[in-house]
Rosetta silent file (secondary structure, phi, psi, omega in degrees, C-alpha in Angstrom):
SEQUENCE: XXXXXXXXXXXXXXXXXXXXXXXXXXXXXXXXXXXXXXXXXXXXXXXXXXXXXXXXXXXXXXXXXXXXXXXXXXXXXXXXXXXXXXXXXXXXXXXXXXXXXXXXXXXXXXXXXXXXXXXXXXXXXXXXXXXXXXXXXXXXXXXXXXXXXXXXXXXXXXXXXXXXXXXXXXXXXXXXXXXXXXXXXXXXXXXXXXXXXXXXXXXXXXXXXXXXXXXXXXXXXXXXXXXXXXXXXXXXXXXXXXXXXXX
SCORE:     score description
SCORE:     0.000 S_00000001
   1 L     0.000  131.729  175.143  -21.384  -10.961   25.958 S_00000001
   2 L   -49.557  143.217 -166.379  -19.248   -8.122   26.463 S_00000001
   3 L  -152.383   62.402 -158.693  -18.455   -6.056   23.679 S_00000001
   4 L   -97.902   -7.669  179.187  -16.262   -3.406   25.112 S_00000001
   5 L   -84.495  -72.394  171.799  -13.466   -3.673   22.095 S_00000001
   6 H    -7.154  -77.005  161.315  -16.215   -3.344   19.454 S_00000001
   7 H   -23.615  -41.797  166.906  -17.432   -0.243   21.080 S_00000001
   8 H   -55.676  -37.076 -170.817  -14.152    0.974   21.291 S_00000001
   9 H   -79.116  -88.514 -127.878  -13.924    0.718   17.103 S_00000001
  10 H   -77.231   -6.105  148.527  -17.279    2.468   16.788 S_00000001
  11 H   -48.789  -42.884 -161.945  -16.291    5.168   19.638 S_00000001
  12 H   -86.233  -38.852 -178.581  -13.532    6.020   17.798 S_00000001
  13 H   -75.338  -29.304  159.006  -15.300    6.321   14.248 S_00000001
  14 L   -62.151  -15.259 -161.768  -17.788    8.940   15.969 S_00000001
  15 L  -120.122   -3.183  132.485  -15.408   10.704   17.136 S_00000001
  16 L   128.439    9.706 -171.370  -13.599   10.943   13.990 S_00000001
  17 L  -108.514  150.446 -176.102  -10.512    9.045   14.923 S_00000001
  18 L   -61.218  117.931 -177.634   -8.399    6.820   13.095 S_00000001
  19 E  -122.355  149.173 -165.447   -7.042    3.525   14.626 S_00000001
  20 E  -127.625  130.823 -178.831   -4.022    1.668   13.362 S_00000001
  21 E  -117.518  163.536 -178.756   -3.559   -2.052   13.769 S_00000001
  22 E  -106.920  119.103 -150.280   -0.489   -4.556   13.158 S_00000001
  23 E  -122.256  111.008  162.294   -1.440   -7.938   11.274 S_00000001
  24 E  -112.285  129.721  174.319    1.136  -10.386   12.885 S_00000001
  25 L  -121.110  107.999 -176.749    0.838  -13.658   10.930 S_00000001
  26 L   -11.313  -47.986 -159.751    1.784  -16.805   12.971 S_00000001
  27 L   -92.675   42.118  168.674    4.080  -18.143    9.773 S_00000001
  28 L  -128.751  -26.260 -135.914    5.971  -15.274    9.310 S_00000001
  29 L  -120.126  164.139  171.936    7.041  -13.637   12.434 S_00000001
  30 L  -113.006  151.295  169.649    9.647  -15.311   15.479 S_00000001
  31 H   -62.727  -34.433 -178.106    9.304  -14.495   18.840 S_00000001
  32 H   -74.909   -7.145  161.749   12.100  -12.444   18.605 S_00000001
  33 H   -71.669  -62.917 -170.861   10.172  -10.545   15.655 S_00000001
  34 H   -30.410  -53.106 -151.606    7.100  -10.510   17.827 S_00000001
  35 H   -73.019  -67.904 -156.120    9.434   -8.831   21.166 S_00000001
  36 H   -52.960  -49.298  177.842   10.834   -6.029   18.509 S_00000001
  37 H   -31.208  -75.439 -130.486    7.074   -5.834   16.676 S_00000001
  38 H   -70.562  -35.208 -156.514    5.151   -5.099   20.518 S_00000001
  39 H   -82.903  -18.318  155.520    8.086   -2.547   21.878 S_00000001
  40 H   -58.834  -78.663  140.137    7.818   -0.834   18.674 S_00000001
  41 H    23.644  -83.481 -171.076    3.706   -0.936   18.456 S_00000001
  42 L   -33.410  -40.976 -163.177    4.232    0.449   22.754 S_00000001
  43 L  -102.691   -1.988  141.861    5.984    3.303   21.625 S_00000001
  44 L   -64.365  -13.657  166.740    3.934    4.038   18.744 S_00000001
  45 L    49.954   75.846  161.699    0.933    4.009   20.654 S_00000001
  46 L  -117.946  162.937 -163.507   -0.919    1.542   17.904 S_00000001
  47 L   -59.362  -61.950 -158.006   -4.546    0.497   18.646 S_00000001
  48 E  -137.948  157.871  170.805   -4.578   -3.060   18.184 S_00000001
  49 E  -105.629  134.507 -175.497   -2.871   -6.522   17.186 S_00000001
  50 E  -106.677  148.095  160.166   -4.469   -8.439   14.430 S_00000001
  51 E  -138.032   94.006 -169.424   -3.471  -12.178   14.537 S_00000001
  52 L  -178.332 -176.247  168.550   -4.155  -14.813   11.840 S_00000001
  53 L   177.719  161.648 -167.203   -3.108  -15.384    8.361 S_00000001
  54 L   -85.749   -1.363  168.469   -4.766  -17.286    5.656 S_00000001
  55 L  -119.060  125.920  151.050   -2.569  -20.886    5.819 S_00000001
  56 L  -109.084  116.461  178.615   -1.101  -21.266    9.639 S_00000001
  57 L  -109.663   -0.448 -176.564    1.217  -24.083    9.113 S_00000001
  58 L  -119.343   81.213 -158.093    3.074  -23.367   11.988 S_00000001
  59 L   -42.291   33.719 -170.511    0.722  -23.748   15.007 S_00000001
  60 L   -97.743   24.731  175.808    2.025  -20.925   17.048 S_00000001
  61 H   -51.873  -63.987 -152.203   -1.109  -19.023   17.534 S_00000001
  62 H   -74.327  -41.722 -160.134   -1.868  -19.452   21.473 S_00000001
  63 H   -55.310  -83.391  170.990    2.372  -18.780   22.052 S_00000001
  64 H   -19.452  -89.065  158.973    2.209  -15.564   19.778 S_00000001
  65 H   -12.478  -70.441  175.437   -0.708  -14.243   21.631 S_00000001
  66 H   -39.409  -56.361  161.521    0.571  -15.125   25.009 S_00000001
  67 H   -23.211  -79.571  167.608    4.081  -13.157   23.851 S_00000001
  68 H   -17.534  -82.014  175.192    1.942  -10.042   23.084 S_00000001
  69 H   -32.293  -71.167 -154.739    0.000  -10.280   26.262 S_00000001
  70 L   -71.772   -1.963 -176.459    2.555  -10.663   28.386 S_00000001
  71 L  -129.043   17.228 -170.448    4.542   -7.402   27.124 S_00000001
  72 L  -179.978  163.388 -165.200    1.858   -5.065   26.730 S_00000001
  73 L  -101.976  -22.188  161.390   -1.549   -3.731   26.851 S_00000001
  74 L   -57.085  136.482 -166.928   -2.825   -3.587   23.524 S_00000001
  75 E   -60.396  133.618  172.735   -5.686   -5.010   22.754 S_00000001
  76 E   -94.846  104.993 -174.865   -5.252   -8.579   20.601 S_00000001
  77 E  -114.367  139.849 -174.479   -7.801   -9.575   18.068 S_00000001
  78 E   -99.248  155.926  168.715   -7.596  -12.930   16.166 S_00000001
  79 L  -141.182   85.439  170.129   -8.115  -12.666   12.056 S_00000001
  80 L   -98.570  164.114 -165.866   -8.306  -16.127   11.591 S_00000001
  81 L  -115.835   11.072 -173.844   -8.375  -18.228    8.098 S_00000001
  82 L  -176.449  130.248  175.986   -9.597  -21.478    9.905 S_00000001
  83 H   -53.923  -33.167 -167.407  -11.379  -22.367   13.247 S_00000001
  84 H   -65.739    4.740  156.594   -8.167  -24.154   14.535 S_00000001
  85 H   -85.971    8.177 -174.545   -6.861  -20.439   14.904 S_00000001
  86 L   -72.601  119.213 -173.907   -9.112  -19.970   17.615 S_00000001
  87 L  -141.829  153.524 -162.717   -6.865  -19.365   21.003 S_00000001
  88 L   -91.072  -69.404 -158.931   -9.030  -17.969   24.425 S_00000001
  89 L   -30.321  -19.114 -161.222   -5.711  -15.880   24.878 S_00000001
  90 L   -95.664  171.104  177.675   -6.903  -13.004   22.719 S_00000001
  91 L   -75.285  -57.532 -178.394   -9.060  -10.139   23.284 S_00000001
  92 E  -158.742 -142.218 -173.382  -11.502  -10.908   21.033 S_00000001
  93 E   176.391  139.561  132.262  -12.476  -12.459   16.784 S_00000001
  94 L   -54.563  122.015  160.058  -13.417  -11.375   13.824 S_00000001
  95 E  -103.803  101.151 -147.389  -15.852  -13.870   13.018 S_00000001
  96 E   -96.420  108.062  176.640  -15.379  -13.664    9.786 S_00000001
  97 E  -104.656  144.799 -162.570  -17.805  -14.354    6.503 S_00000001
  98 E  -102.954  113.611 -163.951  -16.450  -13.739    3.221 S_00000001
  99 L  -137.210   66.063  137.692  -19.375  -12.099    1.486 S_00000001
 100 L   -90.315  -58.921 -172.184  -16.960  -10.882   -1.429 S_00000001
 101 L   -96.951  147.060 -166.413  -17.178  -14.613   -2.480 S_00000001
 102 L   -94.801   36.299 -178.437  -19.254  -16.979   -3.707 S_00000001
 103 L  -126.057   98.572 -164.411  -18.043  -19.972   -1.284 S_00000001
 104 L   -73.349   -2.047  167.664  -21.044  -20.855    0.858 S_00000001
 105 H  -112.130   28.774  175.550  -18.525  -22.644    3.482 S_00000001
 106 H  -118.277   22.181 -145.659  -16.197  -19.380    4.157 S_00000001
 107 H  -127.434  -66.860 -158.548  -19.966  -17.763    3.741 S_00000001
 108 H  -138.292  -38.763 -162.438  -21.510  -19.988    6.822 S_00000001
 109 H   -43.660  -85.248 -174.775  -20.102  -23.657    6.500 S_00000001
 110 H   -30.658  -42.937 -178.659  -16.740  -22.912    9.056 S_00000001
 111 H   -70.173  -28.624 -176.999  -19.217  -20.951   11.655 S_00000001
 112 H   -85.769  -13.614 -163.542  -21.587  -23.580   12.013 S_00000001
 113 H   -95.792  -20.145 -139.371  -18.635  -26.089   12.281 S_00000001
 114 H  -134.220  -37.271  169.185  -16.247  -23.848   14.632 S_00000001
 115 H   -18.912  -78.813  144.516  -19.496  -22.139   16.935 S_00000001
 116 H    -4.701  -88.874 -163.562  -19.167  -24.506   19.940 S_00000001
 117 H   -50.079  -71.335 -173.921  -15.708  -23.922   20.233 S_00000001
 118 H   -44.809  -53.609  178.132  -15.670  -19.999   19.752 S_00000001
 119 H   -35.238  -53.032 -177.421  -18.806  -20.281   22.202 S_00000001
 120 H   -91.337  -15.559  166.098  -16.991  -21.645   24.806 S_00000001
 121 H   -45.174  -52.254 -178.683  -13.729  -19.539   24.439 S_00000001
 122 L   111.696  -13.701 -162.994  -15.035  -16.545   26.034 S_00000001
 123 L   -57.984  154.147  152.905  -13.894  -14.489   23.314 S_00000001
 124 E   -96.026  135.272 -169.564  -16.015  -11.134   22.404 S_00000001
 125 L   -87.106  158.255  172.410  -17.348  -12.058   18.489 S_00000001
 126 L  -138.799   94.362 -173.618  -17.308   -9.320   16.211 S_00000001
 127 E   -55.836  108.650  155.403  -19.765  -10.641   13.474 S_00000001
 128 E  -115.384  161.492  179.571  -17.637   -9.177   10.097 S_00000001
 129 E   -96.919  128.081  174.295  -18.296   -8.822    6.670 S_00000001
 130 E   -98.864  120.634  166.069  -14.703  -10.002    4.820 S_00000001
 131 E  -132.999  154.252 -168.709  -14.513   -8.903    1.456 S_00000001
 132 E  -112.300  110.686 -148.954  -11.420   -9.344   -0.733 S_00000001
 133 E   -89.407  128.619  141.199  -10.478   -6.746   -3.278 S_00000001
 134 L   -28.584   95.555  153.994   -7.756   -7.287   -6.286 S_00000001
 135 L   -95.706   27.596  176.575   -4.602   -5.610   -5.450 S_00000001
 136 L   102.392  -17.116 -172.027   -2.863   -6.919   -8.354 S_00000001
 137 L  -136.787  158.815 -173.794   -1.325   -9.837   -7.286 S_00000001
 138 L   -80.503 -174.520 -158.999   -2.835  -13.320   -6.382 S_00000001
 139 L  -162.418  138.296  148.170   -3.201  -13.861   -2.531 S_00000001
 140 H   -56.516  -34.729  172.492   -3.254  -16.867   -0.328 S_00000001
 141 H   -64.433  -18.202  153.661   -6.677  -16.110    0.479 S_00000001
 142 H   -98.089   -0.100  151.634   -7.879  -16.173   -2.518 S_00000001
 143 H   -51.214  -90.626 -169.676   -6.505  -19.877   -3.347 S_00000001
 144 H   -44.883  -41.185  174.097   -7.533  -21.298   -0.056 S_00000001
 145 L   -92.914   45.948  159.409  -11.138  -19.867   -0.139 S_00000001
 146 L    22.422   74.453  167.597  -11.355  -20.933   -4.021 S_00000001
 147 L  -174.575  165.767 -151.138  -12.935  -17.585   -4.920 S_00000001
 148 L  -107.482  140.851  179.635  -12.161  -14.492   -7.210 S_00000001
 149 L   -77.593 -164.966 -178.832  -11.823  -11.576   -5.568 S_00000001
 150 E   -85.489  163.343  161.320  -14.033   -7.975   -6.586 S_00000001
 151 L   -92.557  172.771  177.721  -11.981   -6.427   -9.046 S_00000001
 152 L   -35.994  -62.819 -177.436  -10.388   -3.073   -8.538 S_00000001
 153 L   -87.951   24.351  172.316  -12.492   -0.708  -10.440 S_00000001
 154 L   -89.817   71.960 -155.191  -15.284   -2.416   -9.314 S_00000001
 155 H   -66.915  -45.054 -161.537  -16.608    0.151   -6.928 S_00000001
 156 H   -77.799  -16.789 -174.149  -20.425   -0.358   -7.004 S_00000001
 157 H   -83.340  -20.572  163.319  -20.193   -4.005   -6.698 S_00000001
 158 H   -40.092  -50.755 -156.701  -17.636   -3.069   -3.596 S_00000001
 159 H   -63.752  -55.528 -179.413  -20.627   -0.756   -2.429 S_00000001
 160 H   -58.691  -20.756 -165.963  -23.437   -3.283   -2.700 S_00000001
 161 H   -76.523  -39.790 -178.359  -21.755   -6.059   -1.216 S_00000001
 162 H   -49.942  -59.479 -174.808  -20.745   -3.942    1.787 S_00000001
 163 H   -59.023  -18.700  146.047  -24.407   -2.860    2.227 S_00000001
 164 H   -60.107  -50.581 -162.692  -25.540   -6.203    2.081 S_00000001
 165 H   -44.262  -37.533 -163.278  -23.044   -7.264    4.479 S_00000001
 166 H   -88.911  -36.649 -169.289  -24.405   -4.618    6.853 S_00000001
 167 H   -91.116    1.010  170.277  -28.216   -4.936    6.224 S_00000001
 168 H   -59.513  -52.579  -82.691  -27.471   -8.614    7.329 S_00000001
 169 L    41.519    3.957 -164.668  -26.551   -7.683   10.381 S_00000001
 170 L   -56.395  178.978 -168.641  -22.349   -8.035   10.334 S_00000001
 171 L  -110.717  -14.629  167.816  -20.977   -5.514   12.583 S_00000001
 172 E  -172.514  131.388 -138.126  -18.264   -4.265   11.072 S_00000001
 173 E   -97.684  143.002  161.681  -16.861   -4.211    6.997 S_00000001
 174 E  -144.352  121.120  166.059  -13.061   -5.539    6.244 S_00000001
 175 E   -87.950  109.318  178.394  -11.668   -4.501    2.662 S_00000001
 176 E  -129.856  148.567  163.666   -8.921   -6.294    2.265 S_00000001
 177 L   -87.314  -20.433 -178.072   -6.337   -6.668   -0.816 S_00000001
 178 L   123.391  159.708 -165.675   -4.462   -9.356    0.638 S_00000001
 179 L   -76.350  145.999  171.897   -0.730   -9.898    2.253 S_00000001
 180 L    53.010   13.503  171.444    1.914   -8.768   -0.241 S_00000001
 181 L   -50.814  138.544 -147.759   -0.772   -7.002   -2.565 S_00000001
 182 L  -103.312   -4.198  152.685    1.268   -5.089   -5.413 S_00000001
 183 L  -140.288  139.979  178.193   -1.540   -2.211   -4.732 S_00000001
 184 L   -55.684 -168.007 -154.482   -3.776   -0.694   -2.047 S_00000001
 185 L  -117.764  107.095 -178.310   -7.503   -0.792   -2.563 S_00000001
 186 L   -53.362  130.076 -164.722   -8.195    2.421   -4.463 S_00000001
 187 H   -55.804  -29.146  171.166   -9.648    5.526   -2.391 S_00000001
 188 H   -53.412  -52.592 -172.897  -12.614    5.800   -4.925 S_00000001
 189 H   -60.118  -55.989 -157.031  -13.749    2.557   -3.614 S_00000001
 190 H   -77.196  -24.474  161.647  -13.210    3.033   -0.106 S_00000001
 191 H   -39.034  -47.111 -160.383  -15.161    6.548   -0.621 S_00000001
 192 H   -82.233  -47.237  143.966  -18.065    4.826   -1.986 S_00000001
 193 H   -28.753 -104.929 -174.019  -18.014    2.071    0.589 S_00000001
 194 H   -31.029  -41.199 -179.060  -17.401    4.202    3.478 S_00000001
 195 L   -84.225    3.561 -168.976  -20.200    6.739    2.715 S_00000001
 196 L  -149.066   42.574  166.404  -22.880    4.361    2.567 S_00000001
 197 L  -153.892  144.816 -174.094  -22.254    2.062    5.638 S_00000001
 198 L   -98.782  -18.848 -165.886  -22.788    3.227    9.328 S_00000001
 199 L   -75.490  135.197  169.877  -20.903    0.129   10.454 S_00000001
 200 L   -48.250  159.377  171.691  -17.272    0.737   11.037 S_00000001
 201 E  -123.957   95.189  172.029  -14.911   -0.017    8.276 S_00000001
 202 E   -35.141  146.065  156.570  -11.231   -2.284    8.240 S_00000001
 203 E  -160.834  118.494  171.433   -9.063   -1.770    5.200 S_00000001
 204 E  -146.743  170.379 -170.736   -5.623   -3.548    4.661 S_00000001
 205 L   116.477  118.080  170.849   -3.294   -4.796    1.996 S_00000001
 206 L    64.063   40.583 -168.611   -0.927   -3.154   -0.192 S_00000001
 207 L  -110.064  103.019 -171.867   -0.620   -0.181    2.454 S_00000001
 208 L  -100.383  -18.103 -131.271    3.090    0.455    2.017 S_00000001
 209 L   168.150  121.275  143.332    4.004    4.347    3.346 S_00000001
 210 H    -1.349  -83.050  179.739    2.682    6.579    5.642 S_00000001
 211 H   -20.823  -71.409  174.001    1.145    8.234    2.652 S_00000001
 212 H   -34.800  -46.399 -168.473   -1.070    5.262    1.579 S_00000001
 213 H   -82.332  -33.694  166.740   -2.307    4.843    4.708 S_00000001
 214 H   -40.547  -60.632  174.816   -3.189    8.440    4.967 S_00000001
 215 H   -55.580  -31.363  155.646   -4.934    8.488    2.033 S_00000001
 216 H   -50.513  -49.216  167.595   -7.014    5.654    2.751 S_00000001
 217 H   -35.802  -82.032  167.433   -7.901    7.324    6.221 S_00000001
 218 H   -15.255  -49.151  176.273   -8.942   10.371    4.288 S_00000001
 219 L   -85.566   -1.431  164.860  -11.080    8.102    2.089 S_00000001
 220 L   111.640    3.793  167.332  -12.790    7.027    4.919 S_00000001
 221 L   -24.056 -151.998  152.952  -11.472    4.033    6.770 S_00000001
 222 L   172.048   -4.302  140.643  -11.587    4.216   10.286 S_00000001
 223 E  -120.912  140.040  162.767   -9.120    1.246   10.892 S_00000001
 224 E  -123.900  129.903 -175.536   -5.453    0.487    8.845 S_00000001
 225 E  -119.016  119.305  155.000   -4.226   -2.768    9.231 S_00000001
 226 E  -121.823  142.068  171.436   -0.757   -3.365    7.893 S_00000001
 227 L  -140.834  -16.190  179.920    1.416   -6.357    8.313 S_00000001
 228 L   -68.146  -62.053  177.396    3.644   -7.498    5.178 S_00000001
 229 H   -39.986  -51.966 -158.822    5.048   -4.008    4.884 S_00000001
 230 H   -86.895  -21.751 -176.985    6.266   -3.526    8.668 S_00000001
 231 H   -83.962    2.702  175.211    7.972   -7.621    8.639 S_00000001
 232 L  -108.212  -41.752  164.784   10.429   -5.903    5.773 S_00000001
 233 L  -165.663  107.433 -163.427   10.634   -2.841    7.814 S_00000001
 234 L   -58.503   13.085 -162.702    9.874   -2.569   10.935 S_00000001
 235 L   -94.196  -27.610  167.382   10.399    1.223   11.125 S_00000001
 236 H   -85.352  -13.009  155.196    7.259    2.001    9.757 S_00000001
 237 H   -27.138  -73.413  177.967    5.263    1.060   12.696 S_00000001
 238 H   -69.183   -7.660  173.782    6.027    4.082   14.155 S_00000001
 239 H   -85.253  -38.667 -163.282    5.716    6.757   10.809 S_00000001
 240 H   -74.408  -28.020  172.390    2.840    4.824    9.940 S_00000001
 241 H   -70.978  -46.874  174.218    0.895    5.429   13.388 S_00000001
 242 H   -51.736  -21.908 -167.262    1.963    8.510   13.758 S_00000001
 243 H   -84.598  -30.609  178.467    0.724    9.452   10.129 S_00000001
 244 H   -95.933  -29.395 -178.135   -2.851    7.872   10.693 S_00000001
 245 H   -69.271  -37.065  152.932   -3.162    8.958   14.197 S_00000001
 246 L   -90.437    9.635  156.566   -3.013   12.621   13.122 S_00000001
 247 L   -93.905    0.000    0.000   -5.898   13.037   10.450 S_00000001
């Protein structure tokens, strides 16, 4: 299966550079969000579109996608919270295991249930490890996968899980604090994390300001995905890509 996006992430982490993605989530955004979102994103020159959220009650996945597609060139990745977020329109999936958590069907149950489907999509899989950090505030994701996230200052159990995650085989580590998280994932952690995985590494969630995002970079990220921040103000698309694109 092709895996020319993938490739793309871990070109870019060899090469030292930073990629910045845009989390559009189905229930939040209008098409007429979306059209402002992409022409910003175009002239910001950001890597990628993230697409998913962790309840979609509003089934507008394949539409969203299509939207995207149809106004632009950036690559489209789903970050789904259920197989029925699975749409062939996209570039490619996270196939996502939450190996933060102790919920053996966000762990394997959903993959063995949702395979078939994905299988026949066409998409290129990106086996990831999802782990979900405390940023202070409770998260739909942790309700819906009825599991506690690591805590904050929990660095080494951050470290170990990621290195399991990796000696599994997943392909690439997502930190996340969660949508509206009242803090970012602290830079010790992503240090600790980051130095002791070869696989690239995702980090989003409470990433508010240019700054934040820097600092994260800095701490070793090698993708920032914000999307809560930029649907309050969309203006930071472009400070925040520019601000991660140069470190």
């Amino acid at each position: 299966m092709d895996q020319h996006i993938y490739q793309q992430i871990v070109e870019r982490k060899q090469n030292r550079q930073k990629s910045f993605a845009v989390l559009i989530d189905p229930d939040k955004m209008h098409k007429n969000d979306i059209e402002k979102i992409v022409s910003q994103a175009i002239e910001a020159k950001v890597d990628y579109f993230f697409v998913g959220g962790s309840l979609v009650v509003v089934n507008t996945v394949n539409e969203n996608i299509q939207q995207i597609k149809a106004n632009c060139t950036i690559p489209v990745i789903l970050f789904p919270g259920a197989p029925s977020q699975v749409s062939c329109y996209a570039d490619a999936l996270f196939f996502l295991s939450l190996i933060s958590g102790r919920n053996a069907d966000l762990l394997i149950g959903q993959h063995v249930l949702s395979a078939p489907m994905i299988k026949q999509s066409g998409l290129e899989i990106i086996p990831t490890g999802y782990m979900v950090i405390d940023g202070g505030a409770p998260t739909s994701v942790s309700y819906i996968a009825n599991t506690a996230p690591i805590p904050a200052d929990k660095n080494d159990i951050a470290l170990c899980t990621a290195m399991a995650g990796e000696m599994l085989g997943l392909k690439l580590i997502y930190m996340d604090a969660g949508s509206g998280a009242l803090n970012p994932i602290n830079v010790k952690m992503i240090e600790r994390v980051s130095q002791n995985i070869n696989v690239p590494l995702v980090v989003g969630g409470g990433i508010t300001t240019p700054e934040k995002a820097v600092a994260n970079c800095k701490a070793g990220a090698d993708v920032i995905v914000v999307g809560n921040a930029i649907e309050k103000d969309i203006s930071l698309i472009k400070e925040i890509s520019t601000a991660i694109h140069a470190v």
